[in-house]
C-alpha positions as CSV (number, residue, x, y, z in Angstrom):
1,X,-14.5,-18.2,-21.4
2,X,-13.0,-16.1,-23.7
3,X,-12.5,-15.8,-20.0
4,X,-8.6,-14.9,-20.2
5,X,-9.9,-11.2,-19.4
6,X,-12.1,-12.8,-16.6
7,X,-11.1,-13.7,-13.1
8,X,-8.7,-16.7,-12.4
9,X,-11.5,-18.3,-10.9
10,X,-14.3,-18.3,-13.4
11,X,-11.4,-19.7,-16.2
12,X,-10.4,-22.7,-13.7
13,X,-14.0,-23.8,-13.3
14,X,-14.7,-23.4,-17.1
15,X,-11.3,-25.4,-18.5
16,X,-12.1,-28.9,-17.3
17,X,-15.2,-29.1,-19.1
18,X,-13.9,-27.9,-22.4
19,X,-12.4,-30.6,-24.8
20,X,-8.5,-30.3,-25.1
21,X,-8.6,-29.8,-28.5
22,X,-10.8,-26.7,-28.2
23,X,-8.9,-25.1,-25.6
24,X,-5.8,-25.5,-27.8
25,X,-7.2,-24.2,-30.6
26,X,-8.8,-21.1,-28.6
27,X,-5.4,-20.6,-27.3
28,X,-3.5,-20.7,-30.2
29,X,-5.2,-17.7,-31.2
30,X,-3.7,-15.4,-28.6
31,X,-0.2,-13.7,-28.5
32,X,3.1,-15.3,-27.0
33,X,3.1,-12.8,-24.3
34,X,-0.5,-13.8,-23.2
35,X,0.3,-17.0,-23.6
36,X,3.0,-16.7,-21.5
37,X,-0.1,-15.4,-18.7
38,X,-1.7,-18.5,-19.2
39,X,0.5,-20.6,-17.7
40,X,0.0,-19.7,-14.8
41,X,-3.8,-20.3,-14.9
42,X,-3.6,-23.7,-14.1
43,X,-1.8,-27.0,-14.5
44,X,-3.4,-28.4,-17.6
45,X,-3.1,-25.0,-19.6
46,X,0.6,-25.1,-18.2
47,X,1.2,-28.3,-20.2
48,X,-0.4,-27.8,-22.6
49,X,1.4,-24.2,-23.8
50,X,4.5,-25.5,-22.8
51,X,4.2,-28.8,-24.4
52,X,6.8,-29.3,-27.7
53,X,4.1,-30.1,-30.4
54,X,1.8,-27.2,-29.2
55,X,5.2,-24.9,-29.3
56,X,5.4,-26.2,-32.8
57,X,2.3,-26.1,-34.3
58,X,1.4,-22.5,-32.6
59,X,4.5,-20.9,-34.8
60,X,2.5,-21.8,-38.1
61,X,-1.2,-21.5,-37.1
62,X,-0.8,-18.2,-35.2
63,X,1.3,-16.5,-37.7
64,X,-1.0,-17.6,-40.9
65,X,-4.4,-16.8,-39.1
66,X,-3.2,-13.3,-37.8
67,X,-1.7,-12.5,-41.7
68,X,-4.8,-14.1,-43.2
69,X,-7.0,-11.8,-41.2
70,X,-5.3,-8.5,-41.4
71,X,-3.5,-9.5,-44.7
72,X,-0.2,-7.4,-43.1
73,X,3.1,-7.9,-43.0
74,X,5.6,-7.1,-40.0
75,X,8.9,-6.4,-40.5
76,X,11.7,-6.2,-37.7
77,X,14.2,-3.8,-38.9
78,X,17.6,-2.7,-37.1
79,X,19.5,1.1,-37.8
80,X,23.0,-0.1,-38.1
81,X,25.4,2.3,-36.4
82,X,27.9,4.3,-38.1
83,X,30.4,3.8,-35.4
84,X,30.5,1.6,-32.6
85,X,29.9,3.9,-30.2
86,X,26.3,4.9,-31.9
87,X,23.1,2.1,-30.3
88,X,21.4,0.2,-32.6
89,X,17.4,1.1,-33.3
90,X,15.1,-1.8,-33.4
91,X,11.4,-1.3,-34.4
92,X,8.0,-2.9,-35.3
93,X,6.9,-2.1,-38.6
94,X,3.4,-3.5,-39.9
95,X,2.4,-2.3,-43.6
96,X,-0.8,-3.9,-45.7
97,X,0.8,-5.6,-48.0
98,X,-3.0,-5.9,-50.0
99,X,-3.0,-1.9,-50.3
100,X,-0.3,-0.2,-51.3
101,X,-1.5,3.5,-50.3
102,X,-2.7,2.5,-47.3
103,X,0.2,4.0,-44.3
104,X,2.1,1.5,-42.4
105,X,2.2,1.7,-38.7
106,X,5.4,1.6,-37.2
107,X,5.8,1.0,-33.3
108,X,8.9,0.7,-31.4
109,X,9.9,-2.6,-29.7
110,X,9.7,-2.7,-26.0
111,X,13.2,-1.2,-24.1
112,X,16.1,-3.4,-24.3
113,X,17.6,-5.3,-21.0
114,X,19.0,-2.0,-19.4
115,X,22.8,-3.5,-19.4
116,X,22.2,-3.2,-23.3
117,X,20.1,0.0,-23.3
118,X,22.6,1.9,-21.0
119,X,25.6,1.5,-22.6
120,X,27.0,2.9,-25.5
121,X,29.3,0.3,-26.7
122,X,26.3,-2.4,-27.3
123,X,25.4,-2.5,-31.0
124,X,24.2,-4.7,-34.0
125,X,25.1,-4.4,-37.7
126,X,23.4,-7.5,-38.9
127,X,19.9,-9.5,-38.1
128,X,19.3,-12.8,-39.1
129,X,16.0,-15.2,-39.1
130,X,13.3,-15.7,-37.9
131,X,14.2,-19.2,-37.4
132,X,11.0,-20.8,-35.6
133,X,10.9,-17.0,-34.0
134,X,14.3,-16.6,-32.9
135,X,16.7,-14.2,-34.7
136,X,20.8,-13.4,-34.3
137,X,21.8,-10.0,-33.7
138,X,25.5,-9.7,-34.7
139,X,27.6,-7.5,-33.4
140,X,29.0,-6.1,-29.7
141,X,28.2,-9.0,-28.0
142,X,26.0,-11.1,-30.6
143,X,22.9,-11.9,-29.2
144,X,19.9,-14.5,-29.8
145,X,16.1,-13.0,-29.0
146,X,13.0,-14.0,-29.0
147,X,10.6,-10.6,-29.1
148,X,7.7,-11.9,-29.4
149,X,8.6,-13.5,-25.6
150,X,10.9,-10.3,-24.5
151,X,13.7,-12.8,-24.4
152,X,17.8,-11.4,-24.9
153,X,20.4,-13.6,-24.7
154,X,24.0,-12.3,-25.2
155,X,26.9,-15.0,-26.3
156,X,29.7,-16.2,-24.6
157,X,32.8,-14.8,-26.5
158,X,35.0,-17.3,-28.1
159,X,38.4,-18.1,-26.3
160,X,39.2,-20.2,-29.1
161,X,42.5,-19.0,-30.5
162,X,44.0,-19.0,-34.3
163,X,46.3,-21.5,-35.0
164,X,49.9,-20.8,-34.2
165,X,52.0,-18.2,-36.9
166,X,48.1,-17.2,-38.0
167,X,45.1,-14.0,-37.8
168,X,42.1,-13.5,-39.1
169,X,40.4,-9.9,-40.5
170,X,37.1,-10.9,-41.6
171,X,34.0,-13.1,-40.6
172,X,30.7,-14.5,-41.4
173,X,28.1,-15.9,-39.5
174,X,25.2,-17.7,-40.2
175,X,22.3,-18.9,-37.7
176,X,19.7,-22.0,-37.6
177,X,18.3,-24.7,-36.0
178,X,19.1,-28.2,-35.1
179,X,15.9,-30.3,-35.4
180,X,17.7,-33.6,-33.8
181,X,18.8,-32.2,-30.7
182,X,16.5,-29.1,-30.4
183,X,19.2,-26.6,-30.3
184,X,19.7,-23.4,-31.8
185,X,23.2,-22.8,-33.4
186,X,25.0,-20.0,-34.7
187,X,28.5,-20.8,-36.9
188,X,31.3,-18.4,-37.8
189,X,33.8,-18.8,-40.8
190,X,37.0,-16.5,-40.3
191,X,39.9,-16.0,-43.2
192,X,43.1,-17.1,-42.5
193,X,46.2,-14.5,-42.4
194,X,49.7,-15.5,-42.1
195,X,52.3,-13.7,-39.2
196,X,55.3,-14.1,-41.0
197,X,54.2,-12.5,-43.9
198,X,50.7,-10.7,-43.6
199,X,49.4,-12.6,-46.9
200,X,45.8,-13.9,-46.5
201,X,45.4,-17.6,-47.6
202,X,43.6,-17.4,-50.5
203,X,40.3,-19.7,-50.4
204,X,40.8,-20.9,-46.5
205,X,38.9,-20.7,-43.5
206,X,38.4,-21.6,-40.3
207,X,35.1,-22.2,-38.2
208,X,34.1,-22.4,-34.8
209,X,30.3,-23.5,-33.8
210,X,28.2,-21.9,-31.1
211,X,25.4,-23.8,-29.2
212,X,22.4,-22.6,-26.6
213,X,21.9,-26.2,-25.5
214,X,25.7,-26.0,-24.1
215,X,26.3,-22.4,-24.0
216,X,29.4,-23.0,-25.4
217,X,31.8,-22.5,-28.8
218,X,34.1,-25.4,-30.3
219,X,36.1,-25.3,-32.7
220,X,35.4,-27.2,-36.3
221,X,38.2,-28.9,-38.3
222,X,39.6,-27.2,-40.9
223,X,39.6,-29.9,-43.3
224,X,35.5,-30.3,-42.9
225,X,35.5,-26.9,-45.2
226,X,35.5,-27.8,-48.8
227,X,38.5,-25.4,-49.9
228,X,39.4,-23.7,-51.9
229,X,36.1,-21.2,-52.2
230,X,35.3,-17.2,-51.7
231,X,33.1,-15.7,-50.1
232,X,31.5,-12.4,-51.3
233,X,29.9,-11.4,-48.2
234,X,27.1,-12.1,-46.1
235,X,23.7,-11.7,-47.9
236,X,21.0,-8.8,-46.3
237,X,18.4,-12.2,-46.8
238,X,18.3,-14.5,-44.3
239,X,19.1,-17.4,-46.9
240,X,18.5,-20.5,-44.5
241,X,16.9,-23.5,-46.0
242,X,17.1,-27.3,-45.7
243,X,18.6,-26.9,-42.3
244,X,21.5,-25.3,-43.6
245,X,22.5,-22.3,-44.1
246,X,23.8,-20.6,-46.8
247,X,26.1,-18.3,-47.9
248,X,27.3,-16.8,-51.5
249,X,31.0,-16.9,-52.9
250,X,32.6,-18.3,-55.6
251,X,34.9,-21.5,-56.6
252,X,38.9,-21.0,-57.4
253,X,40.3,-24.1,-59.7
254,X,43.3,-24.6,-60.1
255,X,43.9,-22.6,-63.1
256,X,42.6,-19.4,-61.2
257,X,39.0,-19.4,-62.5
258,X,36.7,-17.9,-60.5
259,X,33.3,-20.0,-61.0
260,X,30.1,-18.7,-58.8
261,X,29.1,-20.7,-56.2
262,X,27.6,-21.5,-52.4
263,X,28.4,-22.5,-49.1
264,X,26.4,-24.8,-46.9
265,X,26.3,-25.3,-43.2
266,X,24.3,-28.3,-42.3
267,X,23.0,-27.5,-38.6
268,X,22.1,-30.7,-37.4
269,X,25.1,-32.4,-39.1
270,X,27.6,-29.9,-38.7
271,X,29.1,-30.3,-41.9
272,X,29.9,-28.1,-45.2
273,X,28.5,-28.4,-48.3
274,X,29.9,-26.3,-51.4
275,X,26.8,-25.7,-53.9
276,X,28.0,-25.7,-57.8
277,X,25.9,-22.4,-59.5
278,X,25.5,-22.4,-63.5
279,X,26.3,-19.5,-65.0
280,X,23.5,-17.2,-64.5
281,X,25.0,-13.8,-65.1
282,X,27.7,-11.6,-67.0
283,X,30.4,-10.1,-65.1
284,X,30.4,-9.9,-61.0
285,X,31.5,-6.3,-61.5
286,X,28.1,-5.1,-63.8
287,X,25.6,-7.8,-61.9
288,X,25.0,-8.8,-58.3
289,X,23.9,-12.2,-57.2
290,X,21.1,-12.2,-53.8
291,X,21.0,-15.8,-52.1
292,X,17.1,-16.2,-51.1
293,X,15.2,-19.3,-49.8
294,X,12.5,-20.0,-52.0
295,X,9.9,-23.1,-51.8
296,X,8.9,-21.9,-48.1
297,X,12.4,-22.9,-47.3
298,X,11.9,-26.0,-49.0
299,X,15.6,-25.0,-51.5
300,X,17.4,-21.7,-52.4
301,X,17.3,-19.5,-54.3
302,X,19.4,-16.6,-56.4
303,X,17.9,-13.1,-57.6
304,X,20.6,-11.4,-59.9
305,X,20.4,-7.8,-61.0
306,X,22.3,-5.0,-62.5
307,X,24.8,-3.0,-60.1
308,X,24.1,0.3,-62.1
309,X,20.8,2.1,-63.7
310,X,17.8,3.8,-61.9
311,X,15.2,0.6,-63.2
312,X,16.4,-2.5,-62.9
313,X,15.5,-5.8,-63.7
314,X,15.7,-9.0,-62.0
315,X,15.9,-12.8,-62.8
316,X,15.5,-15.2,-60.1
317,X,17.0,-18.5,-60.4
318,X,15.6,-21.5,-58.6
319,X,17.4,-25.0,-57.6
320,X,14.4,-26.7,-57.6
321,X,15.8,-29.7,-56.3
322,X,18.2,-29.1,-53.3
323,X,20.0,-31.8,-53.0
324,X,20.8,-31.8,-56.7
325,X,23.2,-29.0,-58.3
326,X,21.8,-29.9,-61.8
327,X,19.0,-28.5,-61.2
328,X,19.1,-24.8,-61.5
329,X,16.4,-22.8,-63.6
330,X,15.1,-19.5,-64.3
331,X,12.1,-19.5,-62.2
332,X,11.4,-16.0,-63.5
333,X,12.2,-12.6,-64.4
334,X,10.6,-9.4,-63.1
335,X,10.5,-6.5,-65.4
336,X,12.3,-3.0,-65.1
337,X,11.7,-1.6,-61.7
338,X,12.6,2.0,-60.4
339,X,14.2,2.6,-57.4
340,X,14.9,-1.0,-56.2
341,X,18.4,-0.9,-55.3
342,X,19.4,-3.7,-53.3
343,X,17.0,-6.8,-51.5
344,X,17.0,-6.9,-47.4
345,X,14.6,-9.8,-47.2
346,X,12.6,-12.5,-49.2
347,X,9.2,-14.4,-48.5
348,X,7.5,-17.3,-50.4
349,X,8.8,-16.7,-54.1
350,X,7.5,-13.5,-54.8
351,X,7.1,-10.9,-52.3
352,X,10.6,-9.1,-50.7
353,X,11.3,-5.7,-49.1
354,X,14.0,-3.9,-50.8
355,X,16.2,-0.6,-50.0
356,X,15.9,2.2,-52.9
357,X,18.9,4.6,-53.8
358,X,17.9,7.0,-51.4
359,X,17.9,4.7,-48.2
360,X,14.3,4.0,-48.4
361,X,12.5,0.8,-47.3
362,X,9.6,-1.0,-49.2
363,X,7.6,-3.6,-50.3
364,X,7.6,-5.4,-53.5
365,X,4.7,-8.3,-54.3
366,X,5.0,-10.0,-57.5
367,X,2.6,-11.8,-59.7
368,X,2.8,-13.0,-63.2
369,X,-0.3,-10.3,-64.0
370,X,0.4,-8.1,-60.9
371,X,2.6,-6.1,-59.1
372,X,2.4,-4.3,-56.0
373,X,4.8,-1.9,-54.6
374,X,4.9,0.0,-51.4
375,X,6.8,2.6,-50.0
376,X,7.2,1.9,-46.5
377,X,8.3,5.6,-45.0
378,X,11.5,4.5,-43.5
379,X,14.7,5.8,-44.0
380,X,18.5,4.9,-43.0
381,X,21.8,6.2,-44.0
382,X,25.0,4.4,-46.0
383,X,23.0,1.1,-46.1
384,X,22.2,1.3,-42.5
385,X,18.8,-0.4,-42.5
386,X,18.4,-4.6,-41.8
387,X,15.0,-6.0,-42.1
388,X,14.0,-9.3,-40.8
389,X,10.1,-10.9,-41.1
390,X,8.5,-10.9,-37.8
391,X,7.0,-14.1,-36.2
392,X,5.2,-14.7,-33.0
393,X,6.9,-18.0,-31.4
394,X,6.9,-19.5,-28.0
395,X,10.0,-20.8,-28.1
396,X,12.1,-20.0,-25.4
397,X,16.1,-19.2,-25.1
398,X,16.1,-20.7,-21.5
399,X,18.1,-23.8,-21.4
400,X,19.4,-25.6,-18.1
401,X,20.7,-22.7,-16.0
402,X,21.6,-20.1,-18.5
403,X,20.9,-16.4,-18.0
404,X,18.3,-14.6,-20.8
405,X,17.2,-10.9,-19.6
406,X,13.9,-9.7,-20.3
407,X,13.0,-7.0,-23.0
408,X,9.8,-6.0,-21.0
């Protein structure tokens, strides 16, 4: 039976007589894109791999058996474009985490859908997830994939318009999952510009709310976002945790005192949530502040570090209890590091890849009586590369009617 690689017939003849619970476990084991093979072997198989718990439970077991036995890690990572008109690289990388000298292997994804791969005004800047194995591309058009499946879905644009005598400059997205209705959401804040006198309004936003189940944007109210608050950009790590996701600014009072804090979008609620941070650091201008999920997305997370110097240390803060702001501590702090210049990504509570000074991209693992770094071989320019953990899923982007193109 490890008859996948036999014929159709001598599989058929073999599955009845194997308890379910076997056959689930044997194919759990396998890769989405076999998986997605199997299906067509017969009914039961077809049930089985496309029932929801199996869809579920094969994200977690397949992902820890495979890093268990090979003890790597695989990292998506994206060359942001310098212009618009430049494409967007996305590879495979895979390095052994357990070795630092030993080489990575880097392989290229699959080609893109060719109405992305032909053109030269399709491009991403930022990548986002995995959430259950899906990640957001942002950028011309934004995107939802599954790799691990070949699946590429491009988003609607929003025909939502800015509210009479207003503009907006900037945005932020953030991506995640709604666990009550099985839908995968992707939420934009925008700053608010007046006509009349090109003045931003300091502190206020708007948001609009993208779904796959409907295919469809909508428009929040205004008054569901806690204002007034900053924000000081989008974080390089994917900082989603709780169901909500997450992003880093800071608190105006009344007074004008800027106060550090954090911005929560509740996916299955669709609600705001503004986070209260203690101090943790000296000036904004001499120390930068990382959101990171920590807790195996259990809370959140903050990793602050000086802006300047070749070795750097870092302190990560933890809120060890999410749902209560009094609750910050310093979980720990790492000593002086060379080269670490800014983080792209973190896993568990101590292992992140980093970019260095000069563009590089590595690996950093830390324990209390241990560190590990690695040196991954990659290279972008101006902050170009993204990195995003890679996760097999079997979770598809198809809903009702809607169109997803094919990678492979």
């Amino acid at each position: 039976m490890l008859g996948v690689h036999g014929t159709k017939r001598e599989v058929v003849s073999l599955a009845p007589h194997l308890p379910q619970e076997l056959v689930s476990n044997i194919l759990s084991r396998l890769p989405a894109i076999d998986l997605v093979k199997c299906k067509s072997v017969c009914k039961s198989w077809f049930d089985l791999i496309t029932d929801s718990h199996f869809v579920s439970n094969y994200y977690v077991a397949y992902n820890n058996l495979k890093h268990y036995q090979s003890q790597e890690e695989k990292l998506l990572v994206i060359g942001r474009p310098f212009v618009s008109a430049l494409k967007t690289h996305i590879s495979l990388l895979s390095c052994n985490t357990n070795n630092p000298k030993k080489n990575h292997v880097s392989s290229s994804l699959s080609n893109l859908p060719c109405e992305y791969n032909n053109s030269e005004h399709k491009y991403w800047s930022e990548i986002s997830g995995p959430c259950n194995g899906i990640y957001f591309l942002e950028g011309n058009p934004n995107v939802l994939m599954n790799p691990s499946l070949g699946q590429f879905k491009a988003l609607p644009k929003s025909h939502l318009s800015a509210s009479q005598g207003t503009y907006s400059l900037t945005e932020y997205s953030g991506f995640g999952f709604d666990l009550k209705n099985n839908d995968y959401k992707v939420v934009v804040i925008r700053d608010i510009w007046l006509k009349e006198t090109d003045e931003r309004k300091q502190g206020h936003w708007t948001a609009e709310l993208y779904s796959l189940n409907s295919n469809s944007w909508r428009k929040l109210d205004d008054a569901s976002l806690p204002h007034p608050i900053e924000i000081w950009g989008s974080s390089r790590v994917y900082t989603y945790a709780n169901n909500c996701y997450h992003w880093w600014g800071h608190d105006v009072d009344e007074s004008g005192v800027k106060e550090d804090a954090v911005l929560a979008f509740d996916m299955v609620n669709d609600s705001f949530r503004k986070i209260k941070v203690p101090i943790i650091r000296g000036s904004s201008k001499e120390e930068f502040a990382t959101l990171a999920p920590l807790k195996e997305s259990a809370t959140i997370g903050v990793v602050v570090y000086p802006l300047r110097g070749q070795e750097k240390s870092f302190d990560v803060w933890i809120m060890k209890n999410y749902w209560d702001e009094g609750s910050w501590v310093k979980q720990y702090t790492v000593e002086p590091i060379e080269a670490i210049y800014k983080f792209v990504g973190f896993y568990g509570s101590n292992q992140f890849p980093w970019s260095s000074c000069n563009e590089g991209l590595g690996w950093y693992d830390y324990e209390p009586a241990t560190e590990k770094i690695k040196d991954l071989q990659v290279w972008g320019n101006n902050g170009s590369l993204r990195a995003a953990r890679y996760m097999e899923s079997l979770v598809s982007l198809r809903r009702g009617m809607s169109s997803v193109a094919n990678l492979f």
